[in-house]
N, C-alpha and C positions, 0 to 999 in steps of 0.2 A: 317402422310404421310412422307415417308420417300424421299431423295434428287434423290435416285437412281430409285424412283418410275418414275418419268418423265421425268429424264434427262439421255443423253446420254455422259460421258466425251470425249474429244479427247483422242487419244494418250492410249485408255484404250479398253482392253476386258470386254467390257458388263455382262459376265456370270460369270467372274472371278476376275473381280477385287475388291479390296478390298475400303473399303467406304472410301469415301475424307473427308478432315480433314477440318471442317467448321472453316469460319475464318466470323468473325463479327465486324470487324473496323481496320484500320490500320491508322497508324499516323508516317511518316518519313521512316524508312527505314523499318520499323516493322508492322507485321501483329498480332492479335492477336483472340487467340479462345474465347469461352465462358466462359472461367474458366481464361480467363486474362492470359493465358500462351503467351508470347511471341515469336513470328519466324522473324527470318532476313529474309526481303524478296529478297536473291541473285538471283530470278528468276525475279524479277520486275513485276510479272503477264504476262509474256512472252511478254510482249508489252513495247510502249516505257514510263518509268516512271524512268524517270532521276534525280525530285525534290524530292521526298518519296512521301507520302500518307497523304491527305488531309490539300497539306500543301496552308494554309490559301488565301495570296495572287491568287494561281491558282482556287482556289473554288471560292473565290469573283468575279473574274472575268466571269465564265463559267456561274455563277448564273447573273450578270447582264446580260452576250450573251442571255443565256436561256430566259429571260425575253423578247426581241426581234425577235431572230429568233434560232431557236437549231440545226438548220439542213437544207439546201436545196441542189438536187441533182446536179451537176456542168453537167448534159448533158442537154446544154442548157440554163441556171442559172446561175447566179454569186453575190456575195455579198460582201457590201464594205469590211468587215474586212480579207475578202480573197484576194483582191485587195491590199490594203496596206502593209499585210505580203508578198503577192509578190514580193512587190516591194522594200521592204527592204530587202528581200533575195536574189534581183539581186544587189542592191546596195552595200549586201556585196561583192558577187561572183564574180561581175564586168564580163566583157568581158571574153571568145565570149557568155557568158553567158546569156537570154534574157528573159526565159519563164520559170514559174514552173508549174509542173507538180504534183497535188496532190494526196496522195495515205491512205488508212486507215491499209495497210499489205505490208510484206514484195514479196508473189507470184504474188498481183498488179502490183507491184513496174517491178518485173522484166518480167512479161509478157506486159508492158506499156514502158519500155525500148526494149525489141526486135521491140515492132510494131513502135518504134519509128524508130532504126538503120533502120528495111528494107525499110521503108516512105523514110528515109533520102536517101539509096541506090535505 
């Protein structure tokens, strides 16, 4: 089965494009194929990864969350370890600073800022 069989990439013409380069582990700033060829990853996985890739302390930690809770939806819900980072991120931001708003994308981000401004007007 081939990758292209079921999947659709973004950012690509489906009939035309040419097959993705499989990548099967990364570790720091490196991605690497099956043949142990290594790629700098200056694209970070288009997402935010600012520490590199599977680096230790962040894995331990996601693997104890995981262990408890992985995921629940904030319409309605809320959970201590989200309540804490809040609150350390008001502590940095300080005044008139008071409320975070959480987002997993950048197009969230900014259609969760407009519906903010026009609430606030």
């Amino acid at each position: 089965m081939s990758d292209t069989q079921h999947i659709w990439h973004p950012f690509t013409q489906a009939a035309t494009a040419t097959a993705p380069l499989k990548i099967i582990r990364g570790q720091g700033a490196y991605v690497y194929d099956a043949a142990g060829k290594a790629y700098l990853d200056v694209i970070s996985s288009w997402w935010v990864n600012l520490f590199g890739h599977a680096q230790p302390d962040i894995a331990a930690a996601i693997a104890r969350q995981a262990q408890t809770l992985e995921h629940i939806i904030f319409a309605g819900f809320t959970h201590e370890p989200a309540i804490e980072l809040a609150g350390r991120l008001i502590a940095l931001l300080q005044s008139p600073f008071n409320r975070v708003f959480y987002t997993d994308n950048g197009s969230t981000a900014v259609e969760v800022a407009l519906k903010m401004a026009l609430q606030y007007w």
